[in-house]
C-alpha positions as CSV (number, residue, x, y, z in Angstrom):
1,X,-18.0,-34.7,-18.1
2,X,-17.6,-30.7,-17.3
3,X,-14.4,-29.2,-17.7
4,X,-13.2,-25.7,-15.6
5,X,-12.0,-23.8,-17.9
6,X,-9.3,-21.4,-17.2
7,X,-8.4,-18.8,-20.2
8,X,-4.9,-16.8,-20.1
9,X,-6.0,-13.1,-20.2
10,X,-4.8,-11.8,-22.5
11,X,-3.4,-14.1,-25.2
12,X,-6.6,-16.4,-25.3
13,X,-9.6,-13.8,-27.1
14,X,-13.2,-14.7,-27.3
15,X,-13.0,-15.2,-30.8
16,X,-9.9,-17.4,-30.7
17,X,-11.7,-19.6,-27.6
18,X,-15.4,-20.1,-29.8
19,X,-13.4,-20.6,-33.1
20,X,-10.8,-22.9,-31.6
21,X,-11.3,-24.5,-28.1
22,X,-15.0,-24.9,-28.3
23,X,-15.7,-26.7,-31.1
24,X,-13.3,-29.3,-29.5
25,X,-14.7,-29.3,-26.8
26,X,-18.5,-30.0,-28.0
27,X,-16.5,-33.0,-30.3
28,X,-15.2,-34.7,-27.3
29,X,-18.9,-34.2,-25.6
30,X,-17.6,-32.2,-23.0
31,X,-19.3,-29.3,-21.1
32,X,-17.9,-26.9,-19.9
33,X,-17.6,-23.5,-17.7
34,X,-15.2,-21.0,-17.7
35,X,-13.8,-19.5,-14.7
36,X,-13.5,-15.7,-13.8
37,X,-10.2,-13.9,-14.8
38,X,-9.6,-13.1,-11.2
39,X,-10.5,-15.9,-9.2
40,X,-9.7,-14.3,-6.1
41,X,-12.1,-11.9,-6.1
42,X,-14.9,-14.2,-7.6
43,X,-17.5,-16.0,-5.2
44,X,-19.6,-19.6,-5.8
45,X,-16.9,-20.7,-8.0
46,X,-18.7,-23.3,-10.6
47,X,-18.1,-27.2,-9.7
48,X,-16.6,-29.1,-12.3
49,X,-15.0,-32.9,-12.8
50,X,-11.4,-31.4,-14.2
51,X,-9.9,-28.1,-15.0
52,X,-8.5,-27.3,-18.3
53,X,-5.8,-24.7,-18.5
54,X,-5.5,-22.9,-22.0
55,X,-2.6,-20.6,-21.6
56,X,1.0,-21.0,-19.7
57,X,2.2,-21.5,-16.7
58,X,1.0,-18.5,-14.9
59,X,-2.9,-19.6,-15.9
60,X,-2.0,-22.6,-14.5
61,X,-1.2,-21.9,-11.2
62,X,-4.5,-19.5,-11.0
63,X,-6.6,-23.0,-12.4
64,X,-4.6,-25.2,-9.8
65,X,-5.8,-23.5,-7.1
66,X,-9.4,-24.0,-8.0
67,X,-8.6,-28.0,-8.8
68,X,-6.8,-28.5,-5.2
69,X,-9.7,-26.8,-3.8
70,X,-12.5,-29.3,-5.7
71,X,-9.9,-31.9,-4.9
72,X,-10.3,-32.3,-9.2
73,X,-7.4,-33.2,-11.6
74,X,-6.3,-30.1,-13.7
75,X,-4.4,-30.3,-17.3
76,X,-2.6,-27.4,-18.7
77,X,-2.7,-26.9,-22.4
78,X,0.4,-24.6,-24.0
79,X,0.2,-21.9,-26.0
80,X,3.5,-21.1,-28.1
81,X,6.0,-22.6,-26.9
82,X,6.8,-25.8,-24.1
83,X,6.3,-24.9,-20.0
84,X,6.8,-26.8,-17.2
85,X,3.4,-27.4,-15.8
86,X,1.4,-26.8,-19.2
87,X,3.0,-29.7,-21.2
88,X,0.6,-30.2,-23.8
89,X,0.7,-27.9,-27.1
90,X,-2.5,-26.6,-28.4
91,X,-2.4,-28.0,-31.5
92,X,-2.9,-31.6,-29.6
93,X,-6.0,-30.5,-27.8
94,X,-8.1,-33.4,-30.4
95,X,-6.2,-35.8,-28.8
96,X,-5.5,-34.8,-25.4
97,X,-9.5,-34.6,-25.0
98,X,-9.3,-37.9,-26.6
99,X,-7.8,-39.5,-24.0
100,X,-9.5,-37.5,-21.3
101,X,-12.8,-39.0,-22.5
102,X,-11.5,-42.2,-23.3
103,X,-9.4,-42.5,-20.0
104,X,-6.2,-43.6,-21.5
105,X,-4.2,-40.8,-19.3
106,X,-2.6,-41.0,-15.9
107,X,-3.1,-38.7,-12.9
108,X,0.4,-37.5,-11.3
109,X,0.0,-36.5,-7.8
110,X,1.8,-33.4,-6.9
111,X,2.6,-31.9,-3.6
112,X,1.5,-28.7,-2.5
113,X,2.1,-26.5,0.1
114,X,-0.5,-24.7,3.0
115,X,0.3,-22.0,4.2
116,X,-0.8,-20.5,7.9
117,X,-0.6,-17.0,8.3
118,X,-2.4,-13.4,9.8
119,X,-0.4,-10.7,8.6
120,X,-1.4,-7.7,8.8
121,X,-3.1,-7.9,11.8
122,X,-5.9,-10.4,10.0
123,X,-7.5,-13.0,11.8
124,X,-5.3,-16.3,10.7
125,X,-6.0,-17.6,6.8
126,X,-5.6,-21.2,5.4
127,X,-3.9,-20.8,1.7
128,X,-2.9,-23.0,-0.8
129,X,0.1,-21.9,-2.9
130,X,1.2,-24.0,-6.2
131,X,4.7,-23.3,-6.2
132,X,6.2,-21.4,-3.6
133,X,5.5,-19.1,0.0
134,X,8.1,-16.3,0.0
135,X,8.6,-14.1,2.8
136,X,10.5,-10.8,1.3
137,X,11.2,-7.5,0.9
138,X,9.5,-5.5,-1.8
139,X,11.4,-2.4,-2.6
140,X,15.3,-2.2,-3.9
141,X,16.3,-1.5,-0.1
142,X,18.3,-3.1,2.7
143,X,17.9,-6.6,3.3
144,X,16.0,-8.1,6.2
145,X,16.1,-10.6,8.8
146,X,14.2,-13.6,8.5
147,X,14.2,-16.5,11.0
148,X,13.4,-19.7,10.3
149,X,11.9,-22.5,12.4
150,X,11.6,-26.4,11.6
151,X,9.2,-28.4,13.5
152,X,10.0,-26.0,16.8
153,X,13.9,-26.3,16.0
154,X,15.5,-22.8,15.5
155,X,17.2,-23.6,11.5
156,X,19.1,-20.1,11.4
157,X,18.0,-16.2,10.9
158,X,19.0,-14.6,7.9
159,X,20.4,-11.3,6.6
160,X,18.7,-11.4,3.0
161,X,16.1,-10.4,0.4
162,X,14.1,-13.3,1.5
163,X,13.3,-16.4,2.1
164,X,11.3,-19.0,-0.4
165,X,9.8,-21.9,0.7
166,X,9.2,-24.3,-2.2
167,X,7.5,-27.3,-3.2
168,X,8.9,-29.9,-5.5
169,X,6.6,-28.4,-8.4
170,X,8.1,-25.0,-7.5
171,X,11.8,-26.0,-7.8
172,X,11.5,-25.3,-11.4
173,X,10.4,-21.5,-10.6
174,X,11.3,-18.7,-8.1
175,X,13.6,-21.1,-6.0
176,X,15.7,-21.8,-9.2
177,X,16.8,-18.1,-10.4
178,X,17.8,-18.3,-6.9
179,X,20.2,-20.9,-6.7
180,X,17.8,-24.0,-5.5
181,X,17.9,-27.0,-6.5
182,X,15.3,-29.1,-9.7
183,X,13.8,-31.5,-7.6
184,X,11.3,-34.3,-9.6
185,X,7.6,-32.6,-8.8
186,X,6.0,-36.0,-7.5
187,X,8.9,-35.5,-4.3
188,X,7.3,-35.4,-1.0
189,X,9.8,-32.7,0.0
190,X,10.0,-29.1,0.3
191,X,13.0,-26.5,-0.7
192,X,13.8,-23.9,1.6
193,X,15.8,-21.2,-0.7
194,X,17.5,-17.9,1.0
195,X,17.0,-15.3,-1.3
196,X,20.7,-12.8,-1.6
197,X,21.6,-14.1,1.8
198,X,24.1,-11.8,2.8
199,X,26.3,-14.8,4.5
200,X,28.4,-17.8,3.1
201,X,26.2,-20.5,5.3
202,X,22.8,-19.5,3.6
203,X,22.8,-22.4,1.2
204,X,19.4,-23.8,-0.5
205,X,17.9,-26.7,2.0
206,X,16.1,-29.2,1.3
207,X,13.9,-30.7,3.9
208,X,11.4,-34.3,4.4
209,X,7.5,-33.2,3.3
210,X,6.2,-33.9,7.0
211,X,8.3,-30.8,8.4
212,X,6.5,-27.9,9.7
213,X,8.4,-24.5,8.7
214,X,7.9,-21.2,10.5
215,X,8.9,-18.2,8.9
216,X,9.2,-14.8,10.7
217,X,10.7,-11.3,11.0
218,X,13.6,-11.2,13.8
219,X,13.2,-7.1,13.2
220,X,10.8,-4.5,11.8
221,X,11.1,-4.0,8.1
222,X,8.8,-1.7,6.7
223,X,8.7,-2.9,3.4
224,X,8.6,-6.9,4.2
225,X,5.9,-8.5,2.1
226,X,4.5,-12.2,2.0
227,X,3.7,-13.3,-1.5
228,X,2.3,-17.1,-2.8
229,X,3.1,-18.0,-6.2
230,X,4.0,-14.4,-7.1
231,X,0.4,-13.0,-5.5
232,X,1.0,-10.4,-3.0
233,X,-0.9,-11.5,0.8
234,X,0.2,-8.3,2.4
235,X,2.7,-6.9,4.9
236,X,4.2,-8.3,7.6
237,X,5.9,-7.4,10.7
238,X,7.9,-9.2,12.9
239,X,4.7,-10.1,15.7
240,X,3.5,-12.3,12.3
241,X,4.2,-15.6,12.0
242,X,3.4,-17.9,8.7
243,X,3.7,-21.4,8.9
244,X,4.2,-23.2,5.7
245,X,3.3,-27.4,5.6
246,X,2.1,-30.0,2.6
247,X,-1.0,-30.2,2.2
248,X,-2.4,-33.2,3.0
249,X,-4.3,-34.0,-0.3
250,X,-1.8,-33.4,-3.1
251,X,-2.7,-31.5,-6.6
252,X,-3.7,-33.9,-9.6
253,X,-2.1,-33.4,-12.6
254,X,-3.8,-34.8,-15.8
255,X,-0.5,-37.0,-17.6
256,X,0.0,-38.1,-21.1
257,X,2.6,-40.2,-22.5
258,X,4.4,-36.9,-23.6
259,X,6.2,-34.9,-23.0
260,X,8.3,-36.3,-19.7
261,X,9.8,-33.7,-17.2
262,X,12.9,-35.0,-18.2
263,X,12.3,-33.8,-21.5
264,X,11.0,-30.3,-20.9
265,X,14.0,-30.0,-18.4
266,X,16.4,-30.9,-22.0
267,X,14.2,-28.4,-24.1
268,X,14.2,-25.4,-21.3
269,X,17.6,-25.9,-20.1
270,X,19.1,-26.8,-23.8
271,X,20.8,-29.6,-22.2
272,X,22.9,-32.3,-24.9
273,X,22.2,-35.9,-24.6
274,X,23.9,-38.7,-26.6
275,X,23.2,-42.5,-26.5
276,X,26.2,-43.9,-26.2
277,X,27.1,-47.5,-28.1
278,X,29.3,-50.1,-27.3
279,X,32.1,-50.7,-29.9
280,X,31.7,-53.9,-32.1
C-alpha cells in the first residue's frame, strides 16, 4: 500500500513528520510519498493507492484535489483541534492506519463540483474545486452584477459581492458565513449562496446535483475575480462565462466509526443535546 502524503506548511516540520508520522507509517507497512507544497505548480504528480492529509482543513482540500484526480480515497488527519473534513486527531494515527491496512473503514462518497471556464481570455479549463466556485469582487468596492443561469433558464441577476456556488461538502465553509444553508456532504445537491446581495429576493438556493449553473458578469467590473476553494483563477469580464456542474465521479472520503458529522457539527457549533426519558 502507498499513501500521498500531503503535509500542512507550516505547522507540520521535517523533524516533527520523521519523528512522528513516519515511524507509523513504516509500522503499518505502508510506503509512502509526499507531495509538493504547491501542487499547482508541480508536474508528474506521484501515483499513489490513498492520500493522507496531516494538517487541517485547508491541506485537505489541496490533497483532495490530487485524490479526485487519481480517482483514490483521501483521509484527513487533524492537527489541534476537530475540522470538518480532517476528523481524525493525530494522536489516533496507530489506529486509523490500523484500520486502513486492515480494511475495517468505510469510504463516503462525496460530491464535487467541475467547473468550466476561460477567463481571462484563456483557452477553456476543466477544474475541480472541493468546496466551492465563487464568482466575486476582490477589492472593498461597489458591488457587481452577476447573472445566473440553470440549465439554460435565466435564475435572476444580482447586485452583490458575489455569488458562491457550493457543494454539499462546502456548505460547512464560504456558503455558511454567508447565510447558506449545512447540508449533509454525501447530498447530491449544490448551494447557490449570493454573497451581500444588495436585494431582499437574493436568498441562499438550493438546487438537484444534475443542474448545470452558468455564472456570468451582466456588466464590466474591473475588479471581478473567480476563485475555487479560496484559490484565485483570475479575472473575469463580462464576455466570460463559467459553468459549474458535479462531477461525475465523486471524492472518496476514508470513514471511521468516529467522529460523525453530526458530532463535529455539536462540537463546532457548541450546540446542547439532551436525551430525553420518559417518566416512570
Amino acid at each position: 500500500m502507498h499513501a500521498l502524503v500531503k503535509l500542512h506548511p507550516t505547522i507540520v516540520t521535517d523533524e516533527f513528520f520523521q519523528q512522528s508520522i513516519a515511524p507509523e507509517l513504516k509500522q503499518a507497512g505502508i510506503d509512502y510519498s509526499l507531495l509538493p507544497a504547491d501542487i499547482f505548480q508541480s508536474q508528474d504528480l506521484p501515483r499513489g493507492d490513498f492520500v493522507l492529509v496531516i494538517g487541517g482543513d485547508g491541506t485537505f482540500l489541496s490533497g483532495a484535489l490530487v485524490a479526485s484526480e487519481q480517482d483514490i480515497p483521501i483521509l484527513g488527519v487533524e492537527l489541534g483541534h476537530l475540522g470538518f473534513l480532517c476528523q481524525q486527531p493525530v494522536e489516533r494515527l496507530p489506529e486509523v492506519l490500523e484500520a486502513l491496512v486492515s480494511g475495517t473503514h468505510s469510504v463516503e462518497e462525496r460530491p464535487v463540483l467541475q467547473c468550466t471556464t476561460s477567463v481571462g481570455g484563456k483557452p477553456a479549463r476543466i477544474l475541480t474545486a472541493i468546496n466551492d466556485v465563487v464568482l466575486g469582487k476582490s477589492e472593498l468596492t461597489r458591488m457587481i452584477e452577476l447573472t445566473v443561469v440553470i440549465d439554460g433558464q435565466p435564475l435572476a441577476t444580482f447586485k452583490a459581492d458575489g455569488i458562491i456556488v457550493a457543494s454539499a461538502t462546502g456548505s460547512t465553509a464560504y456558503s455558511l458565513s454567508a447565510g447558506g444553508p449545512l447540508l449533509e456532504p454525501t447530498l447530491t445537491a449544490v448551494v447557490i449562496t449570493p454573497i451581500c446581495a444588495h436585494t431582499l429576493y437574493a436568498k441562499p438556493y438550493v438546487v438537484d446535483g444534475s443542474r448545470s449553473i452558468k455564472l456570468s458578469l451582466a456588466r464590466e467590473a474591473a475588479d471581478a475575480i473567480l476563485s475555487m476553494d479560496g484559490r484565485k483563477i483570475g479575472p473575469v469580464s463580462p464576455h466570460d462565462e463559467t459553468t459549474v456542474t458535479l462531477k461525475p465521479k465523486p471524492l472518496k472520503v476514508m470513514r471511521l466509526a468516529s467522529p460523525t458529522f453530526y458530532s463535529v457539527l455539536r462540537e463546532k457549533f457548541g450546540w446542547d443535546f439532551k436525551f430525553s426519558r420518559s417518566r416512570e
